[in-house]
N, C-alpha and C positions, 0 to 999 in steps of 0.2 A: 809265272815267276820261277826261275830256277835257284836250287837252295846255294845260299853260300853266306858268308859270315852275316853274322847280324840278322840273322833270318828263324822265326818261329817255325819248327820240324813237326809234324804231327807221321807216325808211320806204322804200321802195325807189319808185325814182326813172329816169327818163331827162329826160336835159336835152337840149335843142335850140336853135338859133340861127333866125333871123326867117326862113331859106330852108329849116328843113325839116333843117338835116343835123344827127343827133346827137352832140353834144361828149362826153356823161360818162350811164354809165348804172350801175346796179346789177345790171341783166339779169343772169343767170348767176352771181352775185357773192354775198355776203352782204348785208343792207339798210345801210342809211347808219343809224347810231346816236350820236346828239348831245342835247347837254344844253340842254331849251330854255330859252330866257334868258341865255344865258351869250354871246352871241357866238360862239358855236360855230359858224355855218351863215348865209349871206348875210341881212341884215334882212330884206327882202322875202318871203324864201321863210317867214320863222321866224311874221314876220307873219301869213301865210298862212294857216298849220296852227294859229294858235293857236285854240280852241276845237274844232279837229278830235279825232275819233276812231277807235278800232281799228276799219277793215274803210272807210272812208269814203277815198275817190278825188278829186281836183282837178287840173285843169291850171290852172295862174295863168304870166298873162305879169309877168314884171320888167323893171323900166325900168333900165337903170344907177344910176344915184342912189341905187336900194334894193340896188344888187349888189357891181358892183365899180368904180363910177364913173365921171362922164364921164372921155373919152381926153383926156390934155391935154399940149400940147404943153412944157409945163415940163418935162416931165420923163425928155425926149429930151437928152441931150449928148453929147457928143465928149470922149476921157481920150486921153493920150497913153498908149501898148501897156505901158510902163515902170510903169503903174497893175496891173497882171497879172500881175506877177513873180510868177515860181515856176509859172506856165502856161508849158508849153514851145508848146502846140499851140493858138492860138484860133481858133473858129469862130464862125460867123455861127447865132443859136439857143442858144450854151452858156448858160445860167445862172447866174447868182453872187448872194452874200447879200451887200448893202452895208449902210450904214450908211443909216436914212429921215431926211427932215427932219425931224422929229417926236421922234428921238431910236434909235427901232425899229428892225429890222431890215425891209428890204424885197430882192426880188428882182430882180435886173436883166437883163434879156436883151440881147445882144447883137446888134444889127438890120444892123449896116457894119461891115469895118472896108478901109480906106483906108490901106496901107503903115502906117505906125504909128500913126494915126488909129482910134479903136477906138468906133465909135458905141451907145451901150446904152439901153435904153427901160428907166424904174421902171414905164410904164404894168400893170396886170394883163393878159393878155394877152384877157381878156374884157370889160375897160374899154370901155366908150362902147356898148354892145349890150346886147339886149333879150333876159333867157333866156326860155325856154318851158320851163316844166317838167309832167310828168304825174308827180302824185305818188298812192299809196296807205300809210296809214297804218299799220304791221303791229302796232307793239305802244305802247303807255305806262306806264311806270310812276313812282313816286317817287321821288326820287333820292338815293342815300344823303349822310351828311353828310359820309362822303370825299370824294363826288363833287362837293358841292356849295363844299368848303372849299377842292378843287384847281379847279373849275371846266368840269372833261370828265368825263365817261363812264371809267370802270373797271369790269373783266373785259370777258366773252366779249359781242366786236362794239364793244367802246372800247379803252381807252388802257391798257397795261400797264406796272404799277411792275417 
């Protein structure tokens, strides 16, 4: 069976940045398992695999565009610390879910903060980079219609109700 929409992905994976170091690997781990077509797993890589099969190997580079975006300076601000309430302790790196432009929820880290000047990046923190991925393909199958009517993977190596 070769992978294409509607189709349960199982693949184990290491990722890499343009100098060689590895960011995210499945080594040692269970395989990465996503529903392909769904948005589940960055366009570029889903792109990839599609017509791929069980036992078949690829390293494919991604441009940002196809990943998690150019870095862009909009989306760096300054909040007064009073934005935090109910953080007794902030750090530089903590994480928070805001509100996107978009309507979404999006992530925001923390890069400064400046006496009650609190600087936070919405960038991805992979934004504006090229990943390197080596991927092999372990299994495909069809995707049930729960899976398909929630949009991920259900049971064992996805998403549990």
């Amino acid at each position: 069976m070769l992978i294409a929409n509607q189709h349960v992905v199982a693949i184990d994976y290491t990722l890499s940045n343009d100098a060689g170091e590895v960011i995210d690997s499945s080594a040692g781990a269970e395989p990465l398992v996503y529903l392909h077509g769904a948005g589940n797993i960055i366009a570029g890589l889903e792109k990839a695999l599609a017509g791929k099969a069980v036992g078949d190997e690829l390293d494919v580079s991604i441009e940002p565009e196809d990943a998690y975006g150019e870095y862009s300076a909009e989306l760096i601000t300054n909040l007064g610390r009073e934005m935090f309430e109910g953080v007794d302790q902030l750090e530089v790196g903590m994480q928070f879910h805001a509100s996107a432009p978009d309507g979404g929820m999006q992530i925001v880290t923390i890069r400064d903060i400046d006496g009650d000047q609190v600087t936070i990046d919405g960038n991805h923190p992979l934004a504006g980079q090229q990943l390197n991925f080596k991927v092999k393909v372990v299994s495909v199958r069809a995707a049930s219609e729960e899976e398909l009517a929630h949009g991920h993977v259900h049971g064992e190596g996805g998403h549990q109700h």
